[in-house]
C-alpha positions in Angstrom: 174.7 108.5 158.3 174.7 111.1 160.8 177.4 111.4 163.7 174.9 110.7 166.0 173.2 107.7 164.4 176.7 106.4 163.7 177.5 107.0 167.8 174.5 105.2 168.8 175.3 102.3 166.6 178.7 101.4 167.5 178.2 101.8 171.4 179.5 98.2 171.6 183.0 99.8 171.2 182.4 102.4 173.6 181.0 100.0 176.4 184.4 98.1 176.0 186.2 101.1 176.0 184.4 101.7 179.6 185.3 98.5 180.8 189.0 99.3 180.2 188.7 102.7 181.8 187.1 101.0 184.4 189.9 98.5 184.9 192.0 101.0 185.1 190.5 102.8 188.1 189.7 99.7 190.0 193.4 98.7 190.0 194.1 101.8 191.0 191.9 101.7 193.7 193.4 98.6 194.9 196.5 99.8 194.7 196.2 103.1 196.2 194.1 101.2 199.4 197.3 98.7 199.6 200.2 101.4 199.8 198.1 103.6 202.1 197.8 100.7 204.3 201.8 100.3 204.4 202.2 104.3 205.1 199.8 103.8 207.6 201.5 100.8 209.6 204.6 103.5 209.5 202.4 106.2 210.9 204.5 108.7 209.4 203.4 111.2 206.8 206.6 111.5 204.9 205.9 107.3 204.6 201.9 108.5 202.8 203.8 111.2 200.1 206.0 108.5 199.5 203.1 105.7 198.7 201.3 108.3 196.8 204.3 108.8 194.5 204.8 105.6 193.6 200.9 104.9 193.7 200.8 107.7 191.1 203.4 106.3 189.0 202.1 102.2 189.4 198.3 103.8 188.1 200.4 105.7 185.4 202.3 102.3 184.4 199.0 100.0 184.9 197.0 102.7 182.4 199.8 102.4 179.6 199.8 98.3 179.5 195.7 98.5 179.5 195.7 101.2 177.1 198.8 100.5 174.7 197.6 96.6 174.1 194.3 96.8 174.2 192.8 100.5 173.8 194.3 100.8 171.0 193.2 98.0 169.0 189.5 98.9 170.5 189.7 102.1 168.9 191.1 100.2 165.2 188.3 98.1 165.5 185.8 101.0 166.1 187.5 103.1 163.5 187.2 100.3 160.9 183.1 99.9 161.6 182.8 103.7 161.6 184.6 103.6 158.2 182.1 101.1 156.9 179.3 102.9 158.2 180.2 106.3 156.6 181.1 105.1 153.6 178.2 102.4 153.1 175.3 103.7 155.2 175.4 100.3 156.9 176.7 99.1 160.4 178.2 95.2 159.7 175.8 92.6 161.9 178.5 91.3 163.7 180.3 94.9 164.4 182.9 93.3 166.9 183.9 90.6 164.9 183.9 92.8 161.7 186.3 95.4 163.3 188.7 92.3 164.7 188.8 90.9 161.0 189.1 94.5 159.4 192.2 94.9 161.5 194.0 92.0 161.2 193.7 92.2 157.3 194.7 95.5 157.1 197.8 95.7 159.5 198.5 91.6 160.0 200.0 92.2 163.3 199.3 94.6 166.1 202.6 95.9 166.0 202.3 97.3 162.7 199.1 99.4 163.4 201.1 100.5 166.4 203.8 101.4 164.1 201.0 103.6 161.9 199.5 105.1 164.6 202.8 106.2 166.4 204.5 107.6 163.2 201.0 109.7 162.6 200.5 111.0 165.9 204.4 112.0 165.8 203.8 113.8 162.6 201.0 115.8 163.6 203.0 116.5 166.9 206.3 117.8 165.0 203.6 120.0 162.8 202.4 121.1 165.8 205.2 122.3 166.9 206.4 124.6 163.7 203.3 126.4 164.9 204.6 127.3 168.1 207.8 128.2 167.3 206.6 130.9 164.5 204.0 132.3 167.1 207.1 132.2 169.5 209.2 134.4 167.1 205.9 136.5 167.0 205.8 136.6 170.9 208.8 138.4 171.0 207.9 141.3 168.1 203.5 141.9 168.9 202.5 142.5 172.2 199.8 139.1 173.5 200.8 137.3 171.1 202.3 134.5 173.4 198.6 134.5 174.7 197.3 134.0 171.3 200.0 130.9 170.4 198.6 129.6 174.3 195.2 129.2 172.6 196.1 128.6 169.6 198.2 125.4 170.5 195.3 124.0 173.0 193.1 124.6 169.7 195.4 122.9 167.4 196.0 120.3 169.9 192.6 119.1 170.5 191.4 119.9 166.9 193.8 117.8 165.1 194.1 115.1 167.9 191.8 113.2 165.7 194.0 113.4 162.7 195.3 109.7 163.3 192.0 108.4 163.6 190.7 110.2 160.6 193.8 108.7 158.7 193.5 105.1 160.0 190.0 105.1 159.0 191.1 106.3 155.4 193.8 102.8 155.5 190.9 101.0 155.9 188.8 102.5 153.2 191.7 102.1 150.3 192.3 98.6 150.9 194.1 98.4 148.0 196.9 99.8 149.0 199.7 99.6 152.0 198.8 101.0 155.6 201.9 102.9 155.0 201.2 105.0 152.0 197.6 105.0 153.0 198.0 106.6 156.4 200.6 109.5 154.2 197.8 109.7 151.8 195.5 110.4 154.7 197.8 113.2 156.4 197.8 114.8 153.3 194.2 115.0 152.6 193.6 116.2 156.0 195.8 119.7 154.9 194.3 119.3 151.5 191.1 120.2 153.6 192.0 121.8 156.3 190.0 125.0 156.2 186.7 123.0 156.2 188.4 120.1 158.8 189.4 122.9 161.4 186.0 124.7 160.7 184.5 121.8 162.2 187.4 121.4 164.8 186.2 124.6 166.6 183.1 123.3 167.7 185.0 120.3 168.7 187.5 121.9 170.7 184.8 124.0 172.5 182.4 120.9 173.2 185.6 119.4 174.8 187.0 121.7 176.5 183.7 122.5 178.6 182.5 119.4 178.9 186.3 118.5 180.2 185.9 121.2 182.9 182.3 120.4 183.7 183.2 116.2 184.6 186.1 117.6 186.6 184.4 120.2 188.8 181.8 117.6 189.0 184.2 114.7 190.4 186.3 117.0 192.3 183.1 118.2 194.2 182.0 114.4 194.7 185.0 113.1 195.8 185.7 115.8 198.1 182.6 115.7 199.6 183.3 112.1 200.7 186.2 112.8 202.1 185.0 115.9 204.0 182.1 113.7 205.4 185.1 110.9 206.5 187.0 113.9 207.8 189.8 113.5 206.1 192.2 116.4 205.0 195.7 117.9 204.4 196.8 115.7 201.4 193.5 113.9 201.0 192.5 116.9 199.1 195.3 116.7 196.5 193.5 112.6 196.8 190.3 113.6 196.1 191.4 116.2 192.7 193.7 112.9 191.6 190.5 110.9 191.9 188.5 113.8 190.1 190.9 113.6 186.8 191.1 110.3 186.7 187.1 109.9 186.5 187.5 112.8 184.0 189.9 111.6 182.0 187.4 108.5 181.7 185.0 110.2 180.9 186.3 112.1 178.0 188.3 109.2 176.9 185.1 106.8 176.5 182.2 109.2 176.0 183.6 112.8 174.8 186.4 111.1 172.4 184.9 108.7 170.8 181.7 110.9 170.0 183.9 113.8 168.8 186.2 111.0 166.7 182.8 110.1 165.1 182.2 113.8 164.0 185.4 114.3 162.5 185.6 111.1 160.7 182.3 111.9 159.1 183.4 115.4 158.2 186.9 113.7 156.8 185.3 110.9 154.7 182.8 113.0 153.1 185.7 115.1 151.6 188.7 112.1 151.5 186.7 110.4 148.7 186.3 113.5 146.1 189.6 115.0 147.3 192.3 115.6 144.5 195.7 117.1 145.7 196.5 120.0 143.5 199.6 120.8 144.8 203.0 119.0 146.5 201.7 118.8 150.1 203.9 115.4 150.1 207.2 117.4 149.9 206.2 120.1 151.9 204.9 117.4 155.2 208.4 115.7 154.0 210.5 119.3 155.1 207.9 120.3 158.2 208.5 116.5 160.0 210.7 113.9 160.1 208.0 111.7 161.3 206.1 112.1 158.1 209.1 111.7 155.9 209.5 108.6 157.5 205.9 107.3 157.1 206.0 108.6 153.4 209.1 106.6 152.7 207.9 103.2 154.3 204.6 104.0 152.2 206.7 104.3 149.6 209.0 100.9 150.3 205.4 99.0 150.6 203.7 100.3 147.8 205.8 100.3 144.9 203.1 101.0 142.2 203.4 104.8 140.9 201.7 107.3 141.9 198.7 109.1 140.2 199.2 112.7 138.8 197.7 114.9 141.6 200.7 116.1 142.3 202.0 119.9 140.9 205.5 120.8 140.5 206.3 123.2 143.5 206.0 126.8 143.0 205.2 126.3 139.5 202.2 125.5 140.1 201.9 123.3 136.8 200.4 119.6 137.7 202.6 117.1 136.4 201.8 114.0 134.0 201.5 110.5 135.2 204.3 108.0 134.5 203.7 105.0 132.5 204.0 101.7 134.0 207.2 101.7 132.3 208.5 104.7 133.4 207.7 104.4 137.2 208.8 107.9 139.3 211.2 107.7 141.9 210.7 109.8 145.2 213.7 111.5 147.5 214.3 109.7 150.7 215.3 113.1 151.9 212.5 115.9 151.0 210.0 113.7 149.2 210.0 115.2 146.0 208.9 113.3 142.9 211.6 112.8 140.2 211.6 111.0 137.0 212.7 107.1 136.8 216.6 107.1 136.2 216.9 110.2 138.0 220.5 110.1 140.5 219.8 113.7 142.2 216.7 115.1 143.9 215.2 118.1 141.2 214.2 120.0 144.7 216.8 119.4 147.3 219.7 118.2 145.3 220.7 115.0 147.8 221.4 111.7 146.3 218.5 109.5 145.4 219.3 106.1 146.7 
């Protein structure tokens, strides 16, 4: 399926994804019309900045609860169908039902998809950050460059902000093993591919960034044409670019996001299937993020059946053999190497192997 045909036919997701963005605003409506009422009884405009604070930070607190509990397990659900449709060619009947089942299998309780999600989206944050601090050494030595790493990090950050989804969706397409190691494996084919991944990225960070701008100028000049017409000023037009974002940032959230997910996920599962790592991207993640190590190990914990023999020793370049059931490998809790069963010290980083 096409990322368009696969869009159209999973828009129940992204009507209930609407209907939490639209929660969202309408409490915050209410809200913001209730403390301006109370800075309006005072009559004092020290009394309004002080509503609109802690107006900004109830909306802030009111979108976490709506999105943390259940955004999140709106987007696992849509994930799990858009998985099933890539992979098949075929949307499940019952697509809502199919995505509730697929997630409750798969993670048994929403804390543990939580748990997956979090340590991914960490991981891709901490290598996003090795980034900026080599084009922060470079900043220092060739002139612009600090302009360069700018665009570079809003690339990287928009391009693989879809790296979690991507790897989700490949937890529910190898079933047969742990959401742990699954969501690893998935990180890991994501840099296996990343050339043809961030080729498709660009357009994707493009696409969002203007459309982004477009639904904010937009709002901006809506809402502040209504309050113009009211005759309302002064910090009713910091009101009216608050009210701008926010419709936005629903916007993008419901319509840009999940069509650009969509995209990516059918650029990731055409490759995640055929992909064979050729080299030890596990040990490498291990030493560029904590956050990885950490999801590696607990993939390793969960899953302790051994490993195939895509991985290559190092620098070496040489791909190792497979061990025997008999002869399970052991990995290091510290850098992630493989090592032979029996082994007491790490082969790459010399720590203990506990």
């Amino acid at each position: 399926m096409k990322p368009r045909e696969v869009y159209s036919k999973t828009m129940p997701f992204v009507w209930a994804k609407l209907l939490l963005g639209l929660a969202t605003i309408v409490i915050s409506i209410v809200l913001f019309a209730i403390l301006m009422g109370i800075a309006f009884l005072f009559k004092s405009g020290g009394a309004a900045f002080f509503m609109f604070i802690i107006w900004l930070a109830a909306t802030g607190a009111v979108n976490f609860i709506i999105n943390h509990w259940f955004g999140y397990l709106v987007k696992a659900g849509h994930i799990a169908v858009i998985t099933e449709a890539v992979t098949t060619g075929r949307v499940p009947d019952n697509q809502v039902e199919y995505g509730k089942q697929m997630v409750k299998d798969r993670f048994a309780t929403s804390n543990v998809y939580f748990m997956v999600d979090k340590l991914v989206s960490a991981a891709v944050k901490q290598l996003q950050n090795g980034f900026e601090k080599v084009g922060g050494a470079l900043g220092n030595i060739v002139p612009g460059m600090n302009a360069v790493v700018s665009i570079g990090k809003l690339f990287i950050g928009i391009a693989l902000g879809y790296i979690d989804e991507c790897c989700l969706g490949y937890t529910f397409l190898k079933k047969e093993q742990g959401a742990f190691k699954s969501a690893a494996d998935g990180v890991v084919i994501y840099a296996q591919n990343w050339k043809k991944l961030l080729k498709d990225a660009a357009k994707t960070t493009a696409t969002v960034v203007g459309l982004m701008i477009a639904a904010t100028l937009v709002s901006l000049l809506f809402f502040g044409l209504i309050f113009r017409v009211l005759g309302l000023s002064g910090i009713w037009g910091f009101v009216a670019f608050a009210f701008a974002c926010f419709i936005a940032w629903l916007i993008k959230s419901v319509f840009i996001d999940s069509y650009m997910m969509v995209k990516m996920m059918v650029s990731y599962m055409q490759e995640a299937p055929t992909t064979v790592i050729t080299f030890d991207l596990y040990g490498k993640l291990c030493g560029l993020s904590r956050k990885f190590k950490e999801l590696f190990n607990k993939g390793q914990q969960e899953d302790p059946t051994p490993q195939p023999a895509y991985a290559a020793a190092g620098a070496a370049g040489t791909v190792q053999s497979s061990a025997s059931a008999g002869d399970k490998p052991v990995f290091c809790g510290e850098c992630g190497a493989k090592n032979k069963s029996g082994t007491r010290f790490c082969g790459e980083c010399g720590k203990p192997i506990t």
